[in-house]
FITOR-463880 format. One line per 3 residues: number of its first residue (from 0); for each residue x, y, z of C-alpha. Coordinates in steps of 0.05 Angstrom, whole numbers. Example, Ala and Ser with C-alpha at 12.3 -4.5 7.8 and 13.67 -1.06 7.14 Angstrom:
2
0> 246/-90/156 ~ 273/-21/143
//
This chain:
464
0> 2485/274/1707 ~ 2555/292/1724 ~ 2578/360/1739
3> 2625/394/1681 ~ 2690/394/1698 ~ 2728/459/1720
6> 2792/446/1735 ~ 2844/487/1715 ~ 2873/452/1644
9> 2944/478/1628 ~ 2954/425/1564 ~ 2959/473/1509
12> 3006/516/1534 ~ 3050/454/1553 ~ 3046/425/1490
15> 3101/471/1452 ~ 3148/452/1518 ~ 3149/381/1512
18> 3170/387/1437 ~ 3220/438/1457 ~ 3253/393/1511
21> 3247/328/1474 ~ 3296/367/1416 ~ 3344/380/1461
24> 3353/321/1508 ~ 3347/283/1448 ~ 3400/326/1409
27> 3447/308/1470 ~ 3436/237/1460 ~ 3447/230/1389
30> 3497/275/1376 ~ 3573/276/1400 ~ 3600/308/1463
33> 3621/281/1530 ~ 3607/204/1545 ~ 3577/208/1618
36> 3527/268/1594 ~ 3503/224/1535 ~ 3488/167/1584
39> 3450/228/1641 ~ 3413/255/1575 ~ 3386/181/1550
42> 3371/164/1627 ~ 3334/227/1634 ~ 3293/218/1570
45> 3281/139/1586 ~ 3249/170/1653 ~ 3202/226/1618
48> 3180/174/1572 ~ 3172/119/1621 ~ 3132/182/1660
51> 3073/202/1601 ~ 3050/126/1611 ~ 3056/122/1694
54> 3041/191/1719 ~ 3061/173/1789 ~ 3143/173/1763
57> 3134/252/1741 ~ 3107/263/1814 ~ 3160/235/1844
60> 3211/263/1797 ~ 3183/328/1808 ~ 3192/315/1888
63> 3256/286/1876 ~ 3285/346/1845 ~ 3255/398/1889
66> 3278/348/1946 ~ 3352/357/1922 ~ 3341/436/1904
69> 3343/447/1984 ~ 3397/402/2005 ~ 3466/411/2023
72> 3482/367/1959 ~ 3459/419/1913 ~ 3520/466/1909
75> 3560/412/1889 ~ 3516/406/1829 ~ 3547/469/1807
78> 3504/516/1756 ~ 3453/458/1738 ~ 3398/471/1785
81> 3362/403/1802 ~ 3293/453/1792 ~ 3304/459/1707
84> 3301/393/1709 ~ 3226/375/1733 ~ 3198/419/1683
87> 3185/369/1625 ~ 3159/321/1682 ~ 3100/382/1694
90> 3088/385/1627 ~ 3072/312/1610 ~ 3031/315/1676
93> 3004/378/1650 ~ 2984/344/1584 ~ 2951/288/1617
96> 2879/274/1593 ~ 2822/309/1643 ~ 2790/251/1694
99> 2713/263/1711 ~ 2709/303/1781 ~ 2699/269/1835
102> 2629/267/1866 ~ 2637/285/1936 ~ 2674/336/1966
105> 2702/358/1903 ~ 2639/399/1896 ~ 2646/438/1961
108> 2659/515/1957 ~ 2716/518/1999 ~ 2750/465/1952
111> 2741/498/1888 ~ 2759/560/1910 ~ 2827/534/1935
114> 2832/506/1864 ~ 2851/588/1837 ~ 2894/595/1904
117> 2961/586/1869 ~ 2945/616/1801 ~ 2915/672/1828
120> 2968/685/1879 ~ 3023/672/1821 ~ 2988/720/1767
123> 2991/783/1823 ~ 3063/764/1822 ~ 3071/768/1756
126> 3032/832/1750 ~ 3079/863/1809 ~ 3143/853/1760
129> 3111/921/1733 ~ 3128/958/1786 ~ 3172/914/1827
132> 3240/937/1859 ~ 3278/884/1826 ~ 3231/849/1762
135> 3288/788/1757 ~ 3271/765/1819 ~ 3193/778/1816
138> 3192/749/1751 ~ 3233/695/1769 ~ 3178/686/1840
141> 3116/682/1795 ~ 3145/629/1745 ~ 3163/581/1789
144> 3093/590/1828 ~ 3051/581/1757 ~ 3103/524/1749
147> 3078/495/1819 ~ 3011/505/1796 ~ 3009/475/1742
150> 3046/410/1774 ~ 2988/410/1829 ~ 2933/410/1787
153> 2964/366/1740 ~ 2988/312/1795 ~ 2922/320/1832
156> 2872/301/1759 ~ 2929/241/1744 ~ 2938/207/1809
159> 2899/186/1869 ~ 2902/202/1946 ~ 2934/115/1965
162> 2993/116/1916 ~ 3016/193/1940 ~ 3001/186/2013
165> 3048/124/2007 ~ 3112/160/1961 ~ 3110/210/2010
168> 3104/170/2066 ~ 3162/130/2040 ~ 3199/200/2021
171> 3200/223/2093 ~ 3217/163/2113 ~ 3287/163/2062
174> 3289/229/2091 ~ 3303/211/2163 ~ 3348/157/2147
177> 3395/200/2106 ~ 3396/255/2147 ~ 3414/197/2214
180> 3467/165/2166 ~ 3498/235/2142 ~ 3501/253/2217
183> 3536/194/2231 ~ 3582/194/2166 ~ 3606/268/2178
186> 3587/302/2238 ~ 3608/366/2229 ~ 3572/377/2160
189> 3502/347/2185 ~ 3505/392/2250 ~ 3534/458/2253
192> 3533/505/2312 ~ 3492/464/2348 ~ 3428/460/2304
195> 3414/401/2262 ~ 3424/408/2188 ~ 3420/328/2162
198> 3420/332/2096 ~ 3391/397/2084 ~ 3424/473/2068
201> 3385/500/2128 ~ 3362/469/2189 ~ 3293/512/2180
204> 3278/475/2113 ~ 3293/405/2149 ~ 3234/430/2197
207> 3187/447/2146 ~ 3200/397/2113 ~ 3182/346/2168
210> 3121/391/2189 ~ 3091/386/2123 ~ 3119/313/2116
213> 3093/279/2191 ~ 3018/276/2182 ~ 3028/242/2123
216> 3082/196/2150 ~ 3043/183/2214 ~ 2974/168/2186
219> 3001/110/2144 ~ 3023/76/2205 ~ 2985/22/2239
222> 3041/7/2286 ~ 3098/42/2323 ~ 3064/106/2313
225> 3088/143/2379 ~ 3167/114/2364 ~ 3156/150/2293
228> 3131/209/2322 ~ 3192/213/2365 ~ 3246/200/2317
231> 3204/262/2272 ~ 3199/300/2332 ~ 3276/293/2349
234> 3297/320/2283 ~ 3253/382/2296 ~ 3286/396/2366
237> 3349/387/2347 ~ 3345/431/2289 ~ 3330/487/2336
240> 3271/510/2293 ~ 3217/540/2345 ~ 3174/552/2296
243> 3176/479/2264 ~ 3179/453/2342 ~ 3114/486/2353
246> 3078/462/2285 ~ 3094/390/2301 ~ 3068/395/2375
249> 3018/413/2345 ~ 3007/371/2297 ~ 3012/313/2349
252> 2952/345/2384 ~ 2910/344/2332 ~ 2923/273/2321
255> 2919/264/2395 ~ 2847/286/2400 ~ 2830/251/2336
258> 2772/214/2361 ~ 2765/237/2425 ~ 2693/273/2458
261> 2682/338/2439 ~ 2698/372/2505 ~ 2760/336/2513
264> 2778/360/2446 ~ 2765/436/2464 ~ 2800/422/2542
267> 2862/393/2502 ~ 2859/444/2445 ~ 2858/503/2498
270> 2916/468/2541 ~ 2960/464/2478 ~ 2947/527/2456
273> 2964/553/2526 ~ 3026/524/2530 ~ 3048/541/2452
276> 3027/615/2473 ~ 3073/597/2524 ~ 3130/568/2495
279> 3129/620/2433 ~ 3133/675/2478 ~ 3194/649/2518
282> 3218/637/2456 ~ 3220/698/2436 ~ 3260/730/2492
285> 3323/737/2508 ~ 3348/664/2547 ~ 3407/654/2584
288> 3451/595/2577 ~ 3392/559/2547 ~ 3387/488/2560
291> 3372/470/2488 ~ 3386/503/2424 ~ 3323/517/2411
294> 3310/560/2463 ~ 3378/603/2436 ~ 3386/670/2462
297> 3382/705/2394 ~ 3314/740/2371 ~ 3325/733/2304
300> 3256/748/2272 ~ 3247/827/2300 ~ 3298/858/2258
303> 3270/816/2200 ~ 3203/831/2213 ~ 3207/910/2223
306> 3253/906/2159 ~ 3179/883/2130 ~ 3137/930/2157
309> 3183/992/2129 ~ 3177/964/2066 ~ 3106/970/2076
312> 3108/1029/2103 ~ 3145/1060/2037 ~ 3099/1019/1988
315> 3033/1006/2029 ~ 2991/984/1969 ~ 3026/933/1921
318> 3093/929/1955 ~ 3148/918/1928 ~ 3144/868/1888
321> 3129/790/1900 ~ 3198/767/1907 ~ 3235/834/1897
324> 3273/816/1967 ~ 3328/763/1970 ~ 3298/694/2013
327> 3310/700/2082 ~ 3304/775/2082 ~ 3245/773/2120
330> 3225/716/2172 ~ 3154/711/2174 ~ 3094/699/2127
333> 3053/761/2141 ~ 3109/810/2152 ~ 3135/780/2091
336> 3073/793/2053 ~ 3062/860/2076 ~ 3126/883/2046
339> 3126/850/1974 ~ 3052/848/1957 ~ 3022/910/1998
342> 2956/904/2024 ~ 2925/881/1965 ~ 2968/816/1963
345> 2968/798/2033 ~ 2891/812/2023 ~ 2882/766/1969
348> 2932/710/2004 ~ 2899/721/2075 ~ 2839/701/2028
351> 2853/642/2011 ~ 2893/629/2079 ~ 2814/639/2112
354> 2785/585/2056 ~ 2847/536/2085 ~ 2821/542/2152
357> 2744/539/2138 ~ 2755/474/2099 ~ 2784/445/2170
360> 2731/443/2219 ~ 2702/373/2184 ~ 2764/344/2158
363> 2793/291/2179 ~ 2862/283/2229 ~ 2911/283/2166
366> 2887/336/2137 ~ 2878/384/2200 ~ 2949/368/2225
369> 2978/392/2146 ~ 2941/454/2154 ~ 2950/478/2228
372> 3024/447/2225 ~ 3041/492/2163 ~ 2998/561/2186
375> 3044/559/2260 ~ 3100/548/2216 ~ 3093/603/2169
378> 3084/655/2234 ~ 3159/651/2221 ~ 3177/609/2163
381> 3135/641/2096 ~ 3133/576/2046 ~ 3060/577/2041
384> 3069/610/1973 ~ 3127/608/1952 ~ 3148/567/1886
387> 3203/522/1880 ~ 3205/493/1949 ~ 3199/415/1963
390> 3149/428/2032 ~ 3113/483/1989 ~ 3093/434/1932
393> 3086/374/1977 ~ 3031/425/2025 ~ 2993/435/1959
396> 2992/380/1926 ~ 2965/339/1985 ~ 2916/405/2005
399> 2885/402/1926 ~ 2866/322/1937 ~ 2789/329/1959
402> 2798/263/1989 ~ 2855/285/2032 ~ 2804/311/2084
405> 2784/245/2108 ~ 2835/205/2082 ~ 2857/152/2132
408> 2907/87/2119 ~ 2871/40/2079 ~ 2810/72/2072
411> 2827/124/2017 ~ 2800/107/1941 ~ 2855/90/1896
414> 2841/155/1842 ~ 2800/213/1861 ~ 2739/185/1819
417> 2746/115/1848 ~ 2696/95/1902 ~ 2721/59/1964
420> 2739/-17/1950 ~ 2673/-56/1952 ~ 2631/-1/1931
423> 2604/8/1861 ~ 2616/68/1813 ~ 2573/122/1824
426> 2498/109/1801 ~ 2505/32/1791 ~ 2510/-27/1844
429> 2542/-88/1845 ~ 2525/-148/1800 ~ 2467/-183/1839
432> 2459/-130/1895 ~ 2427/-58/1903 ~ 2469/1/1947
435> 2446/1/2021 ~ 2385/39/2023 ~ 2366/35/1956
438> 2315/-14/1910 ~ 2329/-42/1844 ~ 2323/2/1790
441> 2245/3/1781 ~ 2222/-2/1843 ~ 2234/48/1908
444> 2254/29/1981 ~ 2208/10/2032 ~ 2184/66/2056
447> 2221/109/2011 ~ 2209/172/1969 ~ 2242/162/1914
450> 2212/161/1840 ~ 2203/97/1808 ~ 2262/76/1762
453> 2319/123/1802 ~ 2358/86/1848 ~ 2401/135/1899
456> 2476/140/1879 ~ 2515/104/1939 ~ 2571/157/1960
459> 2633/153/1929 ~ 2682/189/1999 ~ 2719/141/2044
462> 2689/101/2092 ~ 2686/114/2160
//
């Protein structure tokens, strides 16, 4: 007998939103007006239609949009904010019919609490606009967290681990070549002051964004892996990020030690550590006449960070207020936390933060690069939770697929109730054949305890 399902269901409240959007795109198409924004309002609708029947074109819509939200493109989009535009993609995601759970991991504790990790995080935001420093912006912080919520859940109950691990894959990989060909088209807008912006507004996002984007990227390659992990790896140096230079090295130890004995794991995870204690420390200080940008003479997090801890000084409980202070204000996840949530929001994210790790220690190489590549990056970049941002969604999203944890390149079932190609749906076996280990129906294995007329389910995780 299956387990009920618990995951979060946002339909109703979507319902009313698709209606309301479907009005007015369609009011733009059928009524007069400009010619061109006619033609963008009937593409737009042929694409949220075309997106209730495939679910994976509202995923990558969504990505898409939040993709051009933090790129150097996006000013000359004027007041239209590529983000208004995904939200009728996570509502017909949202409104998706409910798929049985999945049978394996999707049971373990760690997994269903990180299930309530962005609604709970988003509703203490909303809470805070009561006594926030500046509401707008709080309020502003906690819708476009429920809004991420409610994509991740969505995405995660309407498509499977294969078909995203490849559009992202294939994103990152878009990614790279634009920001090589914008380099090479105009020079002086893809790199400015010596730090590496591609096609990106910052050259911290195009870091995160290749932190969150390499494991991904990497573990769909069965050739040419160490050239890839170069060319990723250049873009990190280049953009002078230390704290995305750090994730990525490593991320490339974890997937280094993939496989390896246990105490050449631990030698090679106390080396790297070493040597990022290292490196972060250097960092840190003052350099002079650096070799590399990266290791620029500026400490630019220690203003930032005591500018967080006053804050929490003058409001030590609740802060003030989840997104009260403009982005950039403070460099640093923690620091940043401290300072708009108080201790009771850094204690309920540091939560969550401790279920992230836990859920590690049996997971597989993809999914322990994600999550030790984005922690080191939020010591000085704090996405983790915050709404609206392309490697914020992407982190999730791939974080809330059970299957993510020992997902490896064609071994991953296609939806997160499919079982491995080969093996039969839960409780049944092939036509002819019994599951290894198991008797007919009727009858028990040799040797076996099990009752007369129950055949063991096979298990439904990826094969190893």
């Amino acid at each position: 007998m299956r387990a009920p399902d618990r995951t979060i269901d946002f339909r109703l409240p979507m319902a009313g939103a698709v209606v309301v959007v479907l009005a007015i795109v369609g009011s733009m198409v059928f009524t007069g007006g400009d010619a061109r924004l006619q033609l963008a309002a009937l593409v737009y609708l042929g694409i949220l239609v075309v997106s209730a029947y495939r679910p994976m074109v509202a995923v990558v819509a969504v990505l898409v949009a939040l993709l051009l939200a933090v790129t150097s493109f996006a000013k000359s989009m004027g007041a239209v904010d590529p983000r208004f535009l995904l939200l009728p993609f996570v509502a017909v995601l949202a409104l998706r019919p409910r798929r049985p759970p999945a049978a394996s991991a999707a049971h373990q504790s760690g997994e269903r609490i990180l299930r309530y990790a962005l609604p709970a995080v988003a509703l203490f935001a909303l809470a805070s606009t009561l006594w926030s420093g500046d509401p707008r912006r709080t309020l502003s912080a906690s819708a476009a967290l429920l809004v991420m919520a409610v994509f991740c859940h969505g995405a995660v109950r309407a498509v499977g681990v294969r078909p995203l691990l490849r559009v992202v894959a294939v994103l990152t990989w878009v990614v790279v070549a634009a920001s090589g060909l914008y380099y090479l088209a105009a020079p002086s807008s893809a790199m400015i002051g010596d730090r590496l912006y591609g096609i990106f507004d910052h050259p911290n996002s195009l870091a995160a964004f290749v932190v969150v984007a390499t494991p991904v990227a990497l573990s769909q390659l069965t050739v040419l892996r160490w050239p890839a992990a170069v060319a990723l790896g250049a873009l990190c140096v280049f953009s002078a990020s230390r704290a995305g230079t750090a994730a990525f090295a490593m991320e490339l130890m974890v997937f280094a030690m993939a496989g390896r004995a246990r105490n050449a794991r631990i030698l090679g995870t106390l080396v790297t550590a070493g040597l990022g204690a290292w490196y972060l420390r250097e960092a840190m200080r003052s350099w002079s006449a650096p070799a590399l940008p990266l290791l620029r003479t500026n400490n630019s997090r220690q203003e930032t960070w005591e500018s967080g801890l006053q804050h929490f000084r003058e409001h030590p409980l609740l802060g003030v207020g989840a997104g009260a202070l403009p982005p950039g204000t403070i460099g640093g996840l923690w620091p940043y936390l401290l300072g708009t949530t108080g201790l009771v929001g850094t204690a309920l994210a540091a939560g969550f933060v401790l279920v992230l790790v836990s859920t590690v220690v049996r997971a597989g190489a993809l999914y322990r690069a994600l999550v030790v590549g984005a922690l080191v990056d939020n010591v000085f970049e704090p996405w983790l939770f915050t709404g609206g941002l392309v490697f914020c969604v992407l982190f999730w999203l791939l974080v809330l697929h059970p299957q993510t944890r020992s997902a490896r390149a064609g071994l991953v079932p296609q939806t997160a109730t499919d079982p491995p190609p080969g093996t039969a749906p839960t409780g049944t076996a092939p036509t002819g054949t019994a599951p290894t280990g198991t008797a007919p129906t009727g009858t028990a294995p040799t040797g076996g305890a099990t009752r007369p007329g129950v055949a063991r389910r096979p298990p439904v995780t990826s094969r190893r």
